[in-house]
OpenMM code with the backbone's topology and positions (N, CA, C; nanometers):
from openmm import Vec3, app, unit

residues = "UNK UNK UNK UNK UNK UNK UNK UNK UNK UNK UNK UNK UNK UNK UNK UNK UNK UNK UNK UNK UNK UNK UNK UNK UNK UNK UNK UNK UNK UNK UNK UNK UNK UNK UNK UNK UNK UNK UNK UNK UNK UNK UNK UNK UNK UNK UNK UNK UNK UNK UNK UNK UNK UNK UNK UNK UNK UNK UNK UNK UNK UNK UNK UNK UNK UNK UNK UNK UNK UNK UNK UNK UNK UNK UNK UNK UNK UNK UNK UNK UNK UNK UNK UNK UNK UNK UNK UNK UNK UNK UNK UNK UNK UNK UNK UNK UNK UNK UNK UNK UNK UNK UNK UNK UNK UNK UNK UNK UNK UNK UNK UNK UNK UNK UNK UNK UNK UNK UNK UNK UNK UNK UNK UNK UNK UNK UNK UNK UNK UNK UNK UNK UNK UNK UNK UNK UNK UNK UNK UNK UNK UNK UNK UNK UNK UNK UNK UNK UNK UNK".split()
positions = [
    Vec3(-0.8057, -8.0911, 2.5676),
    Vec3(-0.8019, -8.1391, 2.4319),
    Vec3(-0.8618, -8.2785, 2.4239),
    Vec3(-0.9691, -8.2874, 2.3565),
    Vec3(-1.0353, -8.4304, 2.3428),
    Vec3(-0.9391, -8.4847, 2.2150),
    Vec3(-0.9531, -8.6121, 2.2347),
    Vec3(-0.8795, -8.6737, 2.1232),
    Vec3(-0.9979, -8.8179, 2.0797),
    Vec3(-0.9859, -8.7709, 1.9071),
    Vec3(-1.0801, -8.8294, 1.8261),
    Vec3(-1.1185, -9.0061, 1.8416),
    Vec3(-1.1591, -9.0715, 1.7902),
    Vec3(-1.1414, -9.2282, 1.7705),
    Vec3(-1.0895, -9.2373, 1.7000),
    Vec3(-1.0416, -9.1744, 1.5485),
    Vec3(-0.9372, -9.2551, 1.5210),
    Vec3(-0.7619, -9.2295, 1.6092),
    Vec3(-0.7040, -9.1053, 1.6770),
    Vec3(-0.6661, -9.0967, 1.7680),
    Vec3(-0.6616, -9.2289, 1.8635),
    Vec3(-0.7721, -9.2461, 1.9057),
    Vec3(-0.7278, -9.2949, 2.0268),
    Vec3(-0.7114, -9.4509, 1.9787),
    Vec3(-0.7743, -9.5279, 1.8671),
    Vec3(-0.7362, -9.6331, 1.7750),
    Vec3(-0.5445, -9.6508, 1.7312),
    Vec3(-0.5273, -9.5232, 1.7239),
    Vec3(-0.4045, -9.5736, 1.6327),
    Vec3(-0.2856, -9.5343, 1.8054),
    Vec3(-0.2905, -9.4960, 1.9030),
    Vec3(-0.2586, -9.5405, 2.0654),
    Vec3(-0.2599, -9.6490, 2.0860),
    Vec3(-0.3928, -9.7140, 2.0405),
    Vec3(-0.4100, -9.8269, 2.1278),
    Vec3(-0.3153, -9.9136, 2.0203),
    Vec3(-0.2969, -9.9550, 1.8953),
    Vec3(-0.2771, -10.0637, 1.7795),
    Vec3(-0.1184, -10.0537, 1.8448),
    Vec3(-0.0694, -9.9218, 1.7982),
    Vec3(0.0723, -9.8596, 1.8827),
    Vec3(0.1096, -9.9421, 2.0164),
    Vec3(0.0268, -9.9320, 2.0655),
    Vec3(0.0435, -9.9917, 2.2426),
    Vec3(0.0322, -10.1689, 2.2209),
    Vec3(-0.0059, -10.1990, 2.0964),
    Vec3(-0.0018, -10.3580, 2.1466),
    Vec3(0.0901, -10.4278, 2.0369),
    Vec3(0.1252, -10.3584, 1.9025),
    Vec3(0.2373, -10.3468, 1.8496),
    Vec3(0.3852, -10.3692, 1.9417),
    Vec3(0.3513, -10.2709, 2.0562),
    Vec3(0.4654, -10.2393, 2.1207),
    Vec3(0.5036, -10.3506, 2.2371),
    Vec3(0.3626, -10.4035, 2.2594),
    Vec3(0.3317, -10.5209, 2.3725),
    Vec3(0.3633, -10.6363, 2.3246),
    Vec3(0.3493, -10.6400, 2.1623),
    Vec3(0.4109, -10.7869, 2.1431),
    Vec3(0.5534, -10.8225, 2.1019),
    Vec3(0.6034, -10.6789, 2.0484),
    Vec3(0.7210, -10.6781, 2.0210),
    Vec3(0.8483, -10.7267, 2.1460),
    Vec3(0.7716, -10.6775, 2.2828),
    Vec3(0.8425, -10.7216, 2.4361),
    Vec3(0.8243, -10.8017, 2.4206),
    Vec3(0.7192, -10.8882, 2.4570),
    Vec3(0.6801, -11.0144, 2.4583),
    Vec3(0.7380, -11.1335, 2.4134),
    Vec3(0.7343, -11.1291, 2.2699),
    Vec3(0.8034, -11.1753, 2.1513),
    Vec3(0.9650, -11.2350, 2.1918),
    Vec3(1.0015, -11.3300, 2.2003),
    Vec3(1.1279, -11.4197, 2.2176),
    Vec3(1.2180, -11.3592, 2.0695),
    Vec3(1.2982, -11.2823, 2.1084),
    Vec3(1.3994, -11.2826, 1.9730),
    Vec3(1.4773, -11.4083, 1.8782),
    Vec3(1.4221, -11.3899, 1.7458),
    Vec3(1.4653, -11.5003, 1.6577),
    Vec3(1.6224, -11.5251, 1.6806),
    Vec3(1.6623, -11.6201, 1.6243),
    Vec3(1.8033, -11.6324, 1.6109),
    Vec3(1.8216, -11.6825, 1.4527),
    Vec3(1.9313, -11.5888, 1.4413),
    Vec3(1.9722, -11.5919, 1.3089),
    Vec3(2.0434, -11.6862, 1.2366),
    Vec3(1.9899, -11.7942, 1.1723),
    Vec3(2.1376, -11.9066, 1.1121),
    Vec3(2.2001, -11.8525, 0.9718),
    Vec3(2.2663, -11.7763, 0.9436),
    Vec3(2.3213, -11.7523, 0.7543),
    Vec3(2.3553, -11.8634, 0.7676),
    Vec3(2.3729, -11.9717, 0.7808),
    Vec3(2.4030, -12.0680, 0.6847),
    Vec3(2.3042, -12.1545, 0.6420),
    Vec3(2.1646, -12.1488, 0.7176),
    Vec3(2.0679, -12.1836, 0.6920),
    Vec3(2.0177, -12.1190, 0.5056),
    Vec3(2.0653, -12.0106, 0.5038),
    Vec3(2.0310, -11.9266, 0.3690),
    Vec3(2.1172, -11.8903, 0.2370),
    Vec3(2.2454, -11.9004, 0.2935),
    Vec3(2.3491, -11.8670, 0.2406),
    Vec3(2.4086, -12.0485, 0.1907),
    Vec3(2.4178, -12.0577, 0.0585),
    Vec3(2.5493, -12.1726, 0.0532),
    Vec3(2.6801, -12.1695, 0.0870),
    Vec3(2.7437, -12.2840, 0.1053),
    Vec3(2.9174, -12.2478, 0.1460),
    Vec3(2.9319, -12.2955, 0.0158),
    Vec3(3.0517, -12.1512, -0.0155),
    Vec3(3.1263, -12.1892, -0.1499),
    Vec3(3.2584, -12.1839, -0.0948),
    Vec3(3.3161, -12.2999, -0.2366),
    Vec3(3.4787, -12.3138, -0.1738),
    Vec3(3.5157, -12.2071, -0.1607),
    Vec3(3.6415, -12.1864, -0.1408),
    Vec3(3.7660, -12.0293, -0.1204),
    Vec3(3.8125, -12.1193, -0.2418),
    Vec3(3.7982, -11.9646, -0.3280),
    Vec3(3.9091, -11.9406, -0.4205),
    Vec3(4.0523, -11.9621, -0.4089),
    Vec3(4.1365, -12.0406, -0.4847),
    Vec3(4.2953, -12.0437, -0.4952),
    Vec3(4.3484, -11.9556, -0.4828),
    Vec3(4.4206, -11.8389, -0.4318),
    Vec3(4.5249, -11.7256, -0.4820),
    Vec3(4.5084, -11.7694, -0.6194),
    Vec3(4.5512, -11.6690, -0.6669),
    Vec3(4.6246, -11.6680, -0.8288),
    Vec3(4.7546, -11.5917, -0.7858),
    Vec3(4.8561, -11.6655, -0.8502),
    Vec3(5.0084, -11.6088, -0.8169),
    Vec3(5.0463, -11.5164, -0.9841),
    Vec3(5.1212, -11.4520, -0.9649),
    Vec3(5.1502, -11.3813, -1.0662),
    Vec3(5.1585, -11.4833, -1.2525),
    Vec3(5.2501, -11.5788, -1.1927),
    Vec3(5.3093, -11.7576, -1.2958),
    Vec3(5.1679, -11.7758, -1.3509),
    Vec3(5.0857, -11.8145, -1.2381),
    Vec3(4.9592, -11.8232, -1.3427),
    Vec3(4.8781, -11.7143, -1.4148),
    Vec3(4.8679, -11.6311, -1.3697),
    Vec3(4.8415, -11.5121, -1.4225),
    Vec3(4.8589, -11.4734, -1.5682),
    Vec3(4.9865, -11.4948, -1.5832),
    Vec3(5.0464, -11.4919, -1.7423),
    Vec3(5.0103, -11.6193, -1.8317),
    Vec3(4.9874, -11.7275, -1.7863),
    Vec3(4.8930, -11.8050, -1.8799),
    Vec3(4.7982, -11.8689, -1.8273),
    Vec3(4.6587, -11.8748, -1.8577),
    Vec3(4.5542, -11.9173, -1.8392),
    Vec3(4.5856, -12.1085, -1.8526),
    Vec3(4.5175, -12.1485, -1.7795),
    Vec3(4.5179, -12.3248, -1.8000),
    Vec3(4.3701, -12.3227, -1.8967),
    Vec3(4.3672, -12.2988, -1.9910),
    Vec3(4.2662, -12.3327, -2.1146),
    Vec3(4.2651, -12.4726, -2.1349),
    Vec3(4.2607, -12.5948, -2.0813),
    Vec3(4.2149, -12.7355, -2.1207),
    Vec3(4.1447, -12.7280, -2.2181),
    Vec3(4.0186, -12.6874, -2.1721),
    Vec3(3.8792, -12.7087, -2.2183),
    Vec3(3.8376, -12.6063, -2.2916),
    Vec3(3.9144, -12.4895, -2.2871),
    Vec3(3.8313, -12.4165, -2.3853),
    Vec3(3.9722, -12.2986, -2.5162),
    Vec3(3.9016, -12.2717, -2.5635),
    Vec3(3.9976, -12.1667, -2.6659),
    Vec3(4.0042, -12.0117, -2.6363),
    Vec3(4.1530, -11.9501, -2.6251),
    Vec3(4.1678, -11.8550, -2.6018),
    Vec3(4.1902, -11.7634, -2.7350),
    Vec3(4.1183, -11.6229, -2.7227),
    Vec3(4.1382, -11.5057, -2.7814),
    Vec3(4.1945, -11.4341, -2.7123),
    Vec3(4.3373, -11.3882, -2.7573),
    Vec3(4.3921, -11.2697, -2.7180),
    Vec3(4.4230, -11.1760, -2.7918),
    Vec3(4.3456, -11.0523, -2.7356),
    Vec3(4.3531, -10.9290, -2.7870),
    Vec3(4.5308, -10.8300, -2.7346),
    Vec3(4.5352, -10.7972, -2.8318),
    Vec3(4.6536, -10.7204, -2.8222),
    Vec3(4.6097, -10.5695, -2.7840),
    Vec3(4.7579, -10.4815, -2.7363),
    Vec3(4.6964, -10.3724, -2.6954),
    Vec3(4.7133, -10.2901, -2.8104),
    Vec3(4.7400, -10.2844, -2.9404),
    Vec3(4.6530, -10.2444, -3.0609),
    Vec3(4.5484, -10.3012, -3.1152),
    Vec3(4.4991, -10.3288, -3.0633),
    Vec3(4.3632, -10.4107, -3.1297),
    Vec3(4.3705, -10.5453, -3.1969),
    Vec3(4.4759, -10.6011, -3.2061),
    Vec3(4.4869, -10.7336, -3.2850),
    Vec3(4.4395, -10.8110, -3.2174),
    Vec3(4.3465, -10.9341, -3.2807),
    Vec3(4.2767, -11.0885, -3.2156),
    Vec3(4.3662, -11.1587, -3.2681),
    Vec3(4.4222, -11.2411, -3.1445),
    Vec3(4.4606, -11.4023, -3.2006),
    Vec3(4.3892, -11.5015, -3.0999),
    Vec3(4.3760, -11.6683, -3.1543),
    Vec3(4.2883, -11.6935, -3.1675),
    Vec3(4.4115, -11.8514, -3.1560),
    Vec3(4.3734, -11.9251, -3.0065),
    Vec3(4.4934, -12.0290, -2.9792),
    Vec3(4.4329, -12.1618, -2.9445),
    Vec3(4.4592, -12.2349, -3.0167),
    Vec3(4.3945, -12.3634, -2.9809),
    Vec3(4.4898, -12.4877, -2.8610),
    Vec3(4.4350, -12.4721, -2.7501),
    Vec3(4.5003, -12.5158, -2.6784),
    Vec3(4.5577, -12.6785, -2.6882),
    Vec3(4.5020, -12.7416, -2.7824),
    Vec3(4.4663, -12.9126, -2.8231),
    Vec3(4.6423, -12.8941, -2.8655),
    Vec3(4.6368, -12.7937, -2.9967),
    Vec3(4.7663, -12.8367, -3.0998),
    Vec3(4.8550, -12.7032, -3.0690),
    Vec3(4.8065, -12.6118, -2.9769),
    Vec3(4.9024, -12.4823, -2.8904),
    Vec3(4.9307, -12.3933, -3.0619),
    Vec3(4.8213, -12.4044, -3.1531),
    Vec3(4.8439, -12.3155, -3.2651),
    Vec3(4.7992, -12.1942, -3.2376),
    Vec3(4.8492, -12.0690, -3.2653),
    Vec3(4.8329, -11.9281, -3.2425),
    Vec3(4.8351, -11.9246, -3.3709),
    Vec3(4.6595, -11.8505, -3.4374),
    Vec3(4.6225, -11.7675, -3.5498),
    Vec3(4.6213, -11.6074, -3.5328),
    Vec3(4.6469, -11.5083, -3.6373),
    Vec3(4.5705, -11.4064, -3.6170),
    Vec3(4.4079, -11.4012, -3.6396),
    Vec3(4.3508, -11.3387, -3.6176),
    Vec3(4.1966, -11.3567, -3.6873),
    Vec3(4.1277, -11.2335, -3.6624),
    Vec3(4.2345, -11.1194, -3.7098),
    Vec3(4.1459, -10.9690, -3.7114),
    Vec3(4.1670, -10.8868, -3.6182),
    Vec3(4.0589, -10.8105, -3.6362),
    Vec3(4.1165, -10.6905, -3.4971),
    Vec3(3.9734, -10.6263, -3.4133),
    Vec3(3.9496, -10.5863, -3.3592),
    Vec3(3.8250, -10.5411, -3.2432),
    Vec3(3.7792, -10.4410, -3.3289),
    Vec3(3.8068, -10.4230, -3.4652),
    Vec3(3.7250, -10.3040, -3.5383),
    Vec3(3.6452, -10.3848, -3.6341),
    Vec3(3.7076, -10.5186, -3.6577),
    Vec3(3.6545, -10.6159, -3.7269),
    Vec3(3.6634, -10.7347, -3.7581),
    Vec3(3.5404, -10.8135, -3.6420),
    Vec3(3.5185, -10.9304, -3.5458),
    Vec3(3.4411, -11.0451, -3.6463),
    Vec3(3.4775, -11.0391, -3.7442),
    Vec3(3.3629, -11.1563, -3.8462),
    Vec3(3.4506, -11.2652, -3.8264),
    Vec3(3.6069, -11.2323, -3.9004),
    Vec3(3.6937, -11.3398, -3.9326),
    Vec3(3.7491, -11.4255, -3.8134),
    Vec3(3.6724, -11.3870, -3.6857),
    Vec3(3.6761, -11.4462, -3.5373),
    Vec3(3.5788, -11.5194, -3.5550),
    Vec3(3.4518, -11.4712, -3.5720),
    Vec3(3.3304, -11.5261, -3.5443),
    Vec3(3.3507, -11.6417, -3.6395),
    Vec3(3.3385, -11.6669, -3.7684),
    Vec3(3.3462, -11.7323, -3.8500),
    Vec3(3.4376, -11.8560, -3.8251),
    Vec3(3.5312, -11.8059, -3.7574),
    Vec3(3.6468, -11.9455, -3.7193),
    Vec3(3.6262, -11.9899, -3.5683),
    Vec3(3.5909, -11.9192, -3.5021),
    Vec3(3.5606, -11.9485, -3.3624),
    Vec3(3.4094, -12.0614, -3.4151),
    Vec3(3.3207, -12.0450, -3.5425),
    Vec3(3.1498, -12.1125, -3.5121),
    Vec3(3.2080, -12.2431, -3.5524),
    Vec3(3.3256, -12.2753, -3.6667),
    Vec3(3.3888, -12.4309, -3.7113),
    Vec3(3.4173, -12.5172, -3.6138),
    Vec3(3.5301, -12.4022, -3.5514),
    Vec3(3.6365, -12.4835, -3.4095),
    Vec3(3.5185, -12.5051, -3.3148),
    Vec3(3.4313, -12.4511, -3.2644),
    Vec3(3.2957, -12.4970, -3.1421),
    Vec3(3.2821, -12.6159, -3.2292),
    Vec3(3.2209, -12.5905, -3.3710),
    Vec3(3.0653, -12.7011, -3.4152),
    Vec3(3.2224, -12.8532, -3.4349),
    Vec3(3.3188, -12.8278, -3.4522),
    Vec3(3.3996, -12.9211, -3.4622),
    Vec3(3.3810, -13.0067, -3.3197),
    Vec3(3.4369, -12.9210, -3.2191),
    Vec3(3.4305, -12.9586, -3.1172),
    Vec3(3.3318, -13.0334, -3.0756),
    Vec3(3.2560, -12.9845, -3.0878),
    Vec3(3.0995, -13.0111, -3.0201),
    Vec3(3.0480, -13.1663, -3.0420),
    Vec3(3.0661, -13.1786, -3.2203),
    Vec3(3.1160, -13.2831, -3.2502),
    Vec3(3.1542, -13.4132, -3.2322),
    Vec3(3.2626, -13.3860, -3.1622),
    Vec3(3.3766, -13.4978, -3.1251),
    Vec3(3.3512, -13.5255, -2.9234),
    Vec3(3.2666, -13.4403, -2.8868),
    Vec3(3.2200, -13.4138, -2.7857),
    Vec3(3.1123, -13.5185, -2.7268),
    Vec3(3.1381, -13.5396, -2.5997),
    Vec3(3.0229, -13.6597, -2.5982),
    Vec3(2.9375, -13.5646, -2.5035),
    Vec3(2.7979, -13.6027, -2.4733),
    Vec3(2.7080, -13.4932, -2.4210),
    Vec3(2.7201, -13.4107, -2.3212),
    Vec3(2.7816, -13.4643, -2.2098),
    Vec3(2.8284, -13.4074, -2.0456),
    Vec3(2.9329, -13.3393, -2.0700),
    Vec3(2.9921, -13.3809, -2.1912),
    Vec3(3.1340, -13.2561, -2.1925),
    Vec3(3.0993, -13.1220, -2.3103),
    Vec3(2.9837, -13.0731, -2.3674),
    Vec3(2.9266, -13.0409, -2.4690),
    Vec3(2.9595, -12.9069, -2.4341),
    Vec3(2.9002, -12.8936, -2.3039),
    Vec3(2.9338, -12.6890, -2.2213),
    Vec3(3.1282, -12.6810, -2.2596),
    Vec3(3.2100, -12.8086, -2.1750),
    Vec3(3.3360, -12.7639, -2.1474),
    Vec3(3.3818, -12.7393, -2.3203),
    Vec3(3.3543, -12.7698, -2.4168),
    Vec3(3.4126, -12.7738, -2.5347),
    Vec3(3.3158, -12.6615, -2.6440),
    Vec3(3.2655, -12.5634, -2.5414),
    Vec3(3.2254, -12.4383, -2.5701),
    Vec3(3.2642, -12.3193, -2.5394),
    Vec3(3.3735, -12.3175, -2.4638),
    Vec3(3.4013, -12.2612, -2.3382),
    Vec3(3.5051, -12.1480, -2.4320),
    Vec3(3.5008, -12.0760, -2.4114),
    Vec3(3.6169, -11.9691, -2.4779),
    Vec3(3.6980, -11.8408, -2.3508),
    Vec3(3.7941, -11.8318, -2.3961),
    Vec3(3.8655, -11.7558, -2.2876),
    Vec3(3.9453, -11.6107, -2.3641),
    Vec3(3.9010, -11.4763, -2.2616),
    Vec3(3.9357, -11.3699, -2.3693),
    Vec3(4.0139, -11.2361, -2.2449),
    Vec3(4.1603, -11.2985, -2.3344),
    Vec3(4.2411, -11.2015, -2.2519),
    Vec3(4.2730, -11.0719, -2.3183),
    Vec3(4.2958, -10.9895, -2.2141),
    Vec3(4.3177, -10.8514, -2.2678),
    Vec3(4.3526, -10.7139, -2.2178),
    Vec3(4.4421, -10.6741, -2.2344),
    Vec3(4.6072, -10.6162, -2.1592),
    Vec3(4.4647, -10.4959, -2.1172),
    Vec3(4.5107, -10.4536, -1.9641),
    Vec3(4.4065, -10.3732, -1.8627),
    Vec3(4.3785, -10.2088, -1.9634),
    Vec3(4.5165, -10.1836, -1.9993),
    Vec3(4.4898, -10.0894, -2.1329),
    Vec3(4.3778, -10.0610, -2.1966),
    Vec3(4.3197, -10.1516, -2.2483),
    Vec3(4.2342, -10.2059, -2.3703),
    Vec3(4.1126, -10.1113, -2.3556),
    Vec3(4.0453, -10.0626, -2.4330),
    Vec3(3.9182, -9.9635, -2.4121),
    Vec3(3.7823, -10.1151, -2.3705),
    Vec3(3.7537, -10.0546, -2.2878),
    Vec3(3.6106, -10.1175, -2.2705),
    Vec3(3.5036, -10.2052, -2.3552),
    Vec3(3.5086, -10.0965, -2.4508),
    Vec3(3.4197, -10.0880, -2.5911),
    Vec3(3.4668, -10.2158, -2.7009),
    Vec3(3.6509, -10.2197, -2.6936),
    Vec3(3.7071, -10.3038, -2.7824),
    Vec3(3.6752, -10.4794, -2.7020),
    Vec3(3.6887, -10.4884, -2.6029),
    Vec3(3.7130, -10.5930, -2.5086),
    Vec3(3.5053, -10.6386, -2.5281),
    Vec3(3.4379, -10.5422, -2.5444),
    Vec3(3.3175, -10.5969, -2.5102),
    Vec3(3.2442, -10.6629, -2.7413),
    Vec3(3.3277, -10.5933, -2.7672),
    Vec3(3.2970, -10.6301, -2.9041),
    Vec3(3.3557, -10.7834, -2.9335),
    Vec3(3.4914, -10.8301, -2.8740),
    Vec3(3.5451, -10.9517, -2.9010),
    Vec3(3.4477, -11.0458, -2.8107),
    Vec3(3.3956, -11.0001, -2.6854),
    Vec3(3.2887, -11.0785, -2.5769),
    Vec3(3.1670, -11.1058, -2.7191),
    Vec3(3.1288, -11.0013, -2.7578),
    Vec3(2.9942, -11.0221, -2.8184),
    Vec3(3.0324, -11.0954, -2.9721),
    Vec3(3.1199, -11.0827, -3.0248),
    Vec3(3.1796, -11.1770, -3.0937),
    Vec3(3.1593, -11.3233, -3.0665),
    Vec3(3.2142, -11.3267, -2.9606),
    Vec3(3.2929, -11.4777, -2.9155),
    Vec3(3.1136, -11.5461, -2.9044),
    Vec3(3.0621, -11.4938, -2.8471),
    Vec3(2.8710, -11.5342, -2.7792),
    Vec3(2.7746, -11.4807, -2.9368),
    Vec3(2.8404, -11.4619, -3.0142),
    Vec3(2.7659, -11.4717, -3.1587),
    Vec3(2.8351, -11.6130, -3.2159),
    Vec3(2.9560, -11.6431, -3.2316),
    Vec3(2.9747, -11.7772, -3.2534),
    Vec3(2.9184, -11.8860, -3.1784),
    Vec3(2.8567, -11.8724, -3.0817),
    Vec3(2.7993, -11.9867, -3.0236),
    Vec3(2.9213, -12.0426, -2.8517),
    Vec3(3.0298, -11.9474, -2.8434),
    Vec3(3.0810, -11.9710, -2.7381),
    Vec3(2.9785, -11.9589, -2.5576),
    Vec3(2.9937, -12.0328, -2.4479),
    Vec3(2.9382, -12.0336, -2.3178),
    Vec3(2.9470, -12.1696, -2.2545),
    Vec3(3.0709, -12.1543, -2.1633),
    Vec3(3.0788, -11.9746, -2.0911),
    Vec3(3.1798, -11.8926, -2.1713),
    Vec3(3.2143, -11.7648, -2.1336),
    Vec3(3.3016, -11.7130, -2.1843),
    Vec3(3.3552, -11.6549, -2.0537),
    Vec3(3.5097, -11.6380, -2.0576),
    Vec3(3.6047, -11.6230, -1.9679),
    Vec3(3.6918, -11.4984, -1.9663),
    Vec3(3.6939, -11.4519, -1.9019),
    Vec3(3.7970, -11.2673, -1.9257),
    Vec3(3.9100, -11.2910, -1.8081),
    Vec3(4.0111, -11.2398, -1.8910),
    Vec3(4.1270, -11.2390, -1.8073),
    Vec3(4.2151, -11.1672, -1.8495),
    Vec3(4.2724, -11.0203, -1.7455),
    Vec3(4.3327, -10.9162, -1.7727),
    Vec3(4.4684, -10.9612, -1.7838),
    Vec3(4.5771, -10.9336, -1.8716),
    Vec3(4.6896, -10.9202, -1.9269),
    Vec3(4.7694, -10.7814, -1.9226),
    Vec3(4.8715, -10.7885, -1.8757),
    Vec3(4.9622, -10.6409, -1.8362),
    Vec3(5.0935, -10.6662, -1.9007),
] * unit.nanometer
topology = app.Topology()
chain = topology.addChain("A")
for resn in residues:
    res = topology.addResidue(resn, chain)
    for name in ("N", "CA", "C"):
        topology.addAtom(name, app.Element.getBySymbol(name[0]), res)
């Protein structure tokens, strides 16, 4: 059996492929060269769990019938403001309380006094929880914060 040139081409490329791969000193790997170190997360203990530390930003909590309330952590006032079938009378009071904020806000603190936080019992349909999200980011809230309630 004769064997062609390109045959005997793709032997030889094969054979020195294979020659340098021996050859070749194996790299050494640094991940930290590539990877950042991020802190470790706190536990979360159950105590905190049940209330969020909202400083900086305003919480919506959805109920597991659909009710929004709507808590200003400054004066600890709890509003209703509607329900996940109908997110205006959120939006509308959530765009005051930001542009208030924002306001009284000096520039470096402008993100933290945007910040909104949206809890909501694990129950909750998907669909309802993502309408109060798209709510909250039509008023002008970011970041926005989710945190399951049982």
């Amino acid at each position: 059996m004769r064997k062609t040139s390109r045959e005997i081409y793709f032997f030889i490329i094969c054979g020195l492929l294979t020659a340098c791969q021996i050859a070749a000193p194996p790299k050494q790997f640094d991940a930290n060269a590539i990877v950042e170190k991020v802190a470790e997360p706190k536990p979360v203990s159950d105590k905190d769990n049940s209330s969020l530390n909202v400083k900086k930003g305003l919480l919506v909590s959805i109920s597991v019938d659909g009710k929004i309330s709507l808590t200003n952590e400054i004066t600890g006032k709890t509003e209703d403001i509607g329900t996940t079938q109908n997110t205006q009378m959120l939006i509308t009071r959530l765009k005051t309380m930001l542009s208030e904020r924002k306001k009284n806000a000096s520039e470096e603190q402008t993100e933290n006094e945007t910040t909104v936080y949206v809890r909501a019992p694990r129950s909750l349909s998907y669909e309802e929880v993502v309408s109060v999200v798209e709510a909250a980011k039509a008023a002008g809230a970011k970041p926005i914060g989710l945190q399951i309630s049982d």
